[in-house]
N, C-alpha and C positions, 0 to 999 in steps of 0.2 A: 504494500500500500504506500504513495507516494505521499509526499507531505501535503499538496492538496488534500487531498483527501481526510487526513488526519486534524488540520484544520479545519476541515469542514464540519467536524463531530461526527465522521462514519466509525468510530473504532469506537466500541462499547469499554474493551478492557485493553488497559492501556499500559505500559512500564515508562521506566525514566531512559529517554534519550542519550543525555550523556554516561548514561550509566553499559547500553549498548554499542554507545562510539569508542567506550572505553575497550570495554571486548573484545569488539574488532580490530581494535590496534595493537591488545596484547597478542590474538592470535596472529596475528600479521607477524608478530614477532618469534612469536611459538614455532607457527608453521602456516604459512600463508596459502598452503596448497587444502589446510580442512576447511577454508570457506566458499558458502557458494557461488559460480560463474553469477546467478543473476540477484546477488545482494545489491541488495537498496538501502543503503549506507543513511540510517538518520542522520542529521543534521543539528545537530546538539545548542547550537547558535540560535538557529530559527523555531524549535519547538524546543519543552521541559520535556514534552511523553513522545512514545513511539505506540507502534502496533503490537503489544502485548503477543499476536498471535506469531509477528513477525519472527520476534523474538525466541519465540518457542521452536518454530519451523528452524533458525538460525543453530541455537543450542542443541537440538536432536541433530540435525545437520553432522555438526562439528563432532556430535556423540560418534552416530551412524559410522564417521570418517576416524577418526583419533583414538574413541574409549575417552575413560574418566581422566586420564594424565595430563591432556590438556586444558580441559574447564578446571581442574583442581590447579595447574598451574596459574594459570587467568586470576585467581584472587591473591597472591602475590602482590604487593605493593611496590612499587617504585616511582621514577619523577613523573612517569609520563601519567599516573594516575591522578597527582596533585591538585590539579586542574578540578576535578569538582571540589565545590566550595561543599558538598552535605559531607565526601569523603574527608577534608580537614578538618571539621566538627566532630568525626567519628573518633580519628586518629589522634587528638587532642585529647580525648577522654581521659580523666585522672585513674581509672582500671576499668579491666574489662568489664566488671558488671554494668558500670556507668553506661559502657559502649554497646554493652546489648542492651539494655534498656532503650538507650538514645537509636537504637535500630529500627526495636518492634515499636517504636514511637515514630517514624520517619515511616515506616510499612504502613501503620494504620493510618496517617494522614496522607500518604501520595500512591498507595497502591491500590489498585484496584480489585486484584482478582485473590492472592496468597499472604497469608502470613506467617512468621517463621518464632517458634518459641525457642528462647535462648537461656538455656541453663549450664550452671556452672558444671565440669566434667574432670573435676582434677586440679593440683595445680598451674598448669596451661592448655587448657583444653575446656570445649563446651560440648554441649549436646544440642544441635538444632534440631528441631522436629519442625516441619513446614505441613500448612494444613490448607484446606481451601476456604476462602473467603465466600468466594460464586464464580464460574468460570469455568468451572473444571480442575480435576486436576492437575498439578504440576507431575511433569515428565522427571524421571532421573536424569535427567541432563539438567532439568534448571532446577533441579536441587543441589548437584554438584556445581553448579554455578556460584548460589545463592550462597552456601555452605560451607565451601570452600575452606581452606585454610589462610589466614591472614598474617603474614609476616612482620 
């Protein structure tokens, strides 16, 4: 779905933009060959949300092609992630509870379709459990997106 479109109000269930141009750029760096020939690269400038569904066809995609190695590498942090202004409010957090919390808070006001319970799992580790909101379920691919490990 092009971004016409998306401004027009056609997409019911919708994800964060920059949060998928992020993706895209990691896997570019991952491995440029598990993305689609006919990706339709959001525009992260011109809209906040993207096509939810997009998103999902994109992350089975990259499943379909790679396995979990590289959506689990994709949550990795480096400079080229900086750039969202919700990811430095994350990454700023004084401890991880703070940052999950500040998660399922940022989930329930900008997401549409999932949300993802964040509990403590150890001294460095959590437990997400992701559920559906309305939409359908989430794919194991954008749960290992979602889930990922944060460095």
């Amino acid at each position: 779905m092009g971004d016409e479109a998306r401004r027009a109000g056609k997409t019911e269930f919708f994800t964060s933009a920059p949060l998928v141009a992020l993706l895209i750029r990691r896997l570019r760096v991952i491995d440029p060959t598990l993305l689609p020939a006919d990706l339709d690269e959001p525009d992260a400038l011109a809209s906040a949300t993207w096509d939810a569904n997009e998103k999902k066809r994109l992350l089975d995609h990259v499943y379909a092609q790679g396995g979990a190695l590289p959506l689990l590498e994709v949550g990795s942090i480096d400079d080229d992630a900086l750039f969202l202004p919700a990811l430095q409010v994350l990454i700023r957090s004084r401890s991880a509870a703070v940052l999950a919390d500040k998660w399922m808070r940022l989930e329930r006001y900008h997401h549409a379709t999932h949300r993802t319970q964040i509990d403590p799992a150890g001294q460095n580790a959590w437990s997400c459990t992701r559920y559906v909101q309305s939409g359908g379920e989430a794919t194991v691919a954008e749960n290992l997106f979602i889930c990922s490990s944060v460095d």
